[in-house]
C-alpha positions as MATLAB code, in Angstrom:
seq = 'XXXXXXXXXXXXXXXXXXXXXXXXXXXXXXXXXXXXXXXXXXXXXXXXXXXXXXXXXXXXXXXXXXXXXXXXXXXXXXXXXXXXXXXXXXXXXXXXXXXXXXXXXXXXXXXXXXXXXXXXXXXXXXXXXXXXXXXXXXXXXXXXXXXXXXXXXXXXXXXXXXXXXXXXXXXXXXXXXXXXXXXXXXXXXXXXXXXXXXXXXXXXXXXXXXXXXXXXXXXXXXXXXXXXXXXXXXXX';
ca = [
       0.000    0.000    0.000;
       1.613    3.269   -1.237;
       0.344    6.453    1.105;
       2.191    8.922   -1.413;
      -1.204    7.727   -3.771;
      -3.416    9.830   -1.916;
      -0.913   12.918   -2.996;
      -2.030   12.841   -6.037;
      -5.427   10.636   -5.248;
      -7.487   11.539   -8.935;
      -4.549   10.377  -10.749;
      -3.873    7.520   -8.832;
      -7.505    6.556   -9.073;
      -7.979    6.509  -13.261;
      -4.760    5.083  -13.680;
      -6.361    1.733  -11.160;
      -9.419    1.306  -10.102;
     -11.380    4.045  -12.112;
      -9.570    3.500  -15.365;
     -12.537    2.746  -17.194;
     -13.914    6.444  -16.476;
     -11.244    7.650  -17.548;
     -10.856   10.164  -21.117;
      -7.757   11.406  -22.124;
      -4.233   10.156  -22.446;
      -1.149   11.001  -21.802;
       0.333   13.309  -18.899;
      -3.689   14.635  -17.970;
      -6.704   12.197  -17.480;
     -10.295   13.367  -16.495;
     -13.595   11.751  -15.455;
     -16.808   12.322  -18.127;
     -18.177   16.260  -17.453;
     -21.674   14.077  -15.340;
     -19.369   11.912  -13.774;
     -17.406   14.445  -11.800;
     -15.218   17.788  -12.792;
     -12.183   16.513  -11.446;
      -8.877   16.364  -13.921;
      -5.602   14.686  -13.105;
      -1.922   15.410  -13.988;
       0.462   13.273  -13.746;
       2.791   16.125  -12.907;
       2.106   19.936  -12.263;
       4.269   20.321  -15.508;
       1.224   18.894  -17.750;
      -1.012   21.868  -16.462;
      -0.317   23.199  -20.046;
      -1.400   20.033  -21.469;
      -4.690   20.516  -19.749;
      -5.321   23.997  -20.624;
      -4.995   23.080  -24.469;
      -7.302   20.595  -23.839;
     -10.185   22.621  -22.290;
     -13.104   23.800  -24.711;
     -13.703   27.563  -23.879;
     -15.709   28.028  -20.724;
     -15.186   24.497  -19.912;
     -14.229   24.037  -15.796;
     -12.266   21.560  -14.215;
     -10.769   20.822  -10.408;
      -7.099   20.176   -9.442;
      -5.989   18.099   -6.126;
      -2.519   18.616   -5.270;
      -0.581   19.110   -1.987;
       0.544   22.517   -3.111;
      -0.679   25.395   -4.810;
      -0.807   25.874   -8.575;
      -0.804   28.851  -10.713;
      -3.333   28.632  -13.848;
      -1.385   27.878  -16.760;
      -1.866   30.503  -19.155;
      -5.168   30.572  -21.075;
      -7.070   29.048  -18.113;
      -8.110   31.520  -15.226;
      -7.885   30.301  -11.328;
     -11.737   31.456  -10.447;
     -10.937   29.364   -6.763;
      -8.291   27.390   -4.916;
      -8.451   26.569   -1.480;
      -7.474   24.264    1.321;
      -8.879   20.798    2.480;
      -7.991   18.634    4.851;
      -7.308   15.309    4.015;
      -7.981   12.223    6.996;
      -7.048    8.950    6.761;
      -8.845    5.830    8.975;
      -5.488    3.124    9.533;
      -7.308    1.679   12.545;
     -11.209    2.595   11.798;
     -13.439    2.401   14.646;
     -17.487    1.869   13.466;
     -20.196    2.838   15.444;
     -22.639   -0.729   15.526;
     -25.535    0.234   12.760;
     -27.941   -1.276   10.846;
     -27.333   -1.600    7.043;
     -28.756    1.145    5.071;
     -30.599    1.851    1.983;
     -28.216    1.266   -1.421;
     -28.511    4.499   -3.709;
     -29.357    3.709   -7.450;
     -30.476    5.689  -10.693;
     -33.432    5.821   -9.535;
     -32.281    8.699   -6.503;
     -30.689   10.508   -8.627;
     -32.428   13.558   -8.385;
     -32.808   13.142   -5.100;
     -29.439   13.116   -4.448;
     -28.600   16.029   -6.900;
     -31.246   18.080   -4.484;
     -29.743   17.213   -1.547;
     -26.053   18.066   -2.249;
     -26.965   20.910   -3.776;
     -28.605   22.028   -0.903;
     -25.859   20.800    1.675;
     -22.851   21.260   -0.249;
     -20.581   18.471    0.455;
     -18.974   18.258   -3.034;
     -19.854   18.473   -6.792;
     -22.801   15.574   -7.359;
     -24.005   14.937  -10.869;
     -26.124   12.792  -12.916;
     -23.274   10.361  -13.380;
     -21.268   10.505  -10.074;
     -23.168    7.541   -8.529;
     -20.954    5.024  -11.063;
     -17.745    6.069   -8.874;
     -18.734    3.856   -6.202;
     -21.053    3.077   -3.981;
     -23.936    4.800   -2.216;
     -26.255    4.485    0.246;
     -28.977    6.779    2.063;
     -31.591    6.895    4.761;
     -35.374    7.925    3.510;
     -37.824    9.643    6.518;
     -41.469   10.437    5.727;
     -40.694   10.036    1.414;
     -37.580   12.579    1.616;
     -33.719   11.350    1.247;
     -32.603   12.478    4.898;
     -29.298   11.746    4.553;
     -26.389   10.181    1.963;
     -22.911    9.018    1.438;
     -20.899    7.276   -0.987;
     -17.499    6.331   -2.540;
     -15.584    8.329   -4.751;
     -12.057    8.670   -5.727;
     -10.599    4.900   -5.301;
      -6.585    5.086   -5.661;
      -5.256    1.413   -5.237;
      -5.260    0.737   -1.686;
      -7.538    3.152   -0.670;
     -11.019    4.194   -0.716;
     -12.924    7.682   -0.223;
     -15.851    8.230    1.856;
     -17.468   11.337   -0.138;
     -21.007   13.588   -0.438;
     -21.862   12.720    3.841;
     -24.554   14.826    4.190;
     -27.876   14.861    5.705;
     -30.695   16.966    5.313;
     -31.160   20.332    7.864;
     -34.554   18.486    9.012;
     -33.119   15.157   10.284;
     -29.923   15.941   11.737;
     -29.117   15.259   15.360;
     -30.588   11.715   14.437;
     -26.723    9.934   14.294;
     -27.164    9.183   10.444;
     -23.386   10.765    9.432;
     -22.345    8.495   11.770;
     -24.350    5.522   10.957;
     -23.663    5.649    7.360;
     -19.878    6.835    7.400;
     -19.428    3.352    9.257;
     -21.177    1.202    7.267;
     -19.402    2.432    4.074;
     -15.800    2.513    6.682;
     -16.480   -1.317    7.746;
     -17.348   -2.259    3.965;
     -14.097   -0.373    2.813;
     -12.006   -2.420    5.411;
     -13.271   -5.676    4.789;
     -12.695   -5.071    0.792;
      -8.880   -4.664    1.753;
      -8.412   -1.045    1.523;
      -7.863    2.048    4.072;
     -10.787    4.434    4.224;
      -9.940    8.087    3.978;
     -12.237   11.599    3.242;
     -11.206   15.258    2.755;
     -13.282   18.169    5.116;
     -13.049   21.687    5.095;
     -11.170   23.319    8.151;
     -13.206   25.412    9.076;
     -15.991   22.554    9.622;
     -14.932   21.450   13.473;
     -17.904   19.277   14.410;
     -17.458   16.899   11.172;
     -13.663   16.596   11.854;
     -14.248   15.855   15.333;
     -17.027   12.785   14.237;
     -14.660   11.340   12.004;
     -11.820   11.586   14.789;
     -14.179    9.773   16.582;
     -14.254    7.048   14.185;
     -10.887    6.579   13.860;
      -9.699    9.239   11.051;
      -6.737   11.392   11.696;
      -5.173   14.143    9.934;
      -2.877   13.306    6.894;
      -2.164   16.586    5.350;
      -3.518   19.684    3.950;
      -4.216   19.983    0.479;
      -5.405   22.413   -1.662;
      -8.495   22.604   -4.564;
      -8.595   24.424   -7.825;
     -11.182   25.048   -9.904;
      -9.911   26.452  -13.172;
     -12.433   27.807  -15.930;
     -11.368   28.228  -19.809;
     -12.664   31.810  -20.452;
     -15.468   32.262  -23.439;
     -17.983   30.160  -24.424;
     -21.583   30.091  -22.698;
     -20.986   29.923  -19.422;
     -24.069   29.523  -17.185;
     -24.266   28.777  -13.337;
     -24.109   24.786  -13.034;
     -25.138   23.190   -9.519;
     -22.834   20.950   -9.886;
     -20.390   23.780   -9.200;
     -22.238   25.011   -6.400;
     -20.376   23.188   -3.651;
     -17.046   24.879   -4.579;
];
């Protein structure tokens, strides 16, 4: 198991496990637009690469551990920092097993992260990995699911739960079920959470996450073309 994946955790990911989402070639590989906006270099050198690539008003997002300066012909509308923890010795809450996401939730999922804003969610992002959910009185009350899958490690992504049913233990609940699922496949789970966002940090310290390192997003936009405001943006 090489930790050094989860510098670079996009590339890592279409090069393995998510190689059959990925487009492109070369030095700079990139899920489909409804999958997810994320783009991967192989090095911060093929940030060129990338920005001959993009159509005009086309966006995409960076991971790295350090900062990046748009290449030229691509303008930096956002970077900023996220903390990425890892789960070595995970510690579940007991829970019951939850309800698996399909097609079907789509919308309903696409509603509820763009309301909660735990990361882009679109049409497509569901074939990363696997989700699951928690339905109260015909609403989806709260969601998680995999995303970005480097080799030997797995990403707990989109926890949220609806303003109406929190308190109720469902982060929790459903962060351990996909954390006990991750382990017994082989693989260390790990999620990224905004600094500033104490109470989540402190539940997943409580379930046996710890800090790895900082690392910083970028969301780059190719001026010109018709750009229009995109909810799957909104969380960034």
């Amino acid at each position: 198991m090489d930790i050094s994946e989860l510098d670079n955790p996009a590339w890592a990911a279409l090069k393995g496990r998510h190689a059959h989402l990925a487009t492109g070639n070369g030095p700079v590989l990139r899920y489909p637009a409804e999958v997810s906006p994320f783009a991967a270099l192989e090095t911060p050198d093929a940030l060129p690469v990338l920005a001959e690539r993009m159509a005009e008003g086309e966006t995409a997002v960076l991971w790295s551990p350090d900062e990046l300066k748009a290449p030229t012909g691509v303008d930096l509308v956002v970077r900023f920092p996220i903390i990425q923890m890892v789960a070595f010795d995970f510690a579940p809450v007991n829970a019951m097993d939850a309800e698996a996401l399909t097609l079907t939730h789509v919308d309903e999922m696409i509603a509820l992260t763009t309301l909660m804003k735990p990361g882009p969610f679109g049409k497509r992002t569901l074939e990363m990995g696997n989700y699951i959910g928690v339905h109260e009185n015909g609403r989806l009350a709260a969601m998680a699911g995999e995303r970005m899958k480097p080799q030997g490690f797995t990403e707990i992504s989109a926890i949220c739960v609806h303003p109406e049913h929190q308190g109720r233990g469902h982060a929790r609940r459903l962060t351990s079920i996909l954390g006990k699922r991750i382990v017994a496949d082989g693989r260390v789970p790990f999620l990224n959470v905004l600094p500033e966002n104490a109470a989540a940090i402190a539940l997943y310290e409580s379930l046996g996450f710890r800090l790895r390192r900082l690392m910083q997003v970028h969301l780059l936009r190719k001026p010109g073309g018709n750009v229009t405001h995109d909810p799957f943006f909104s969380s960034l």
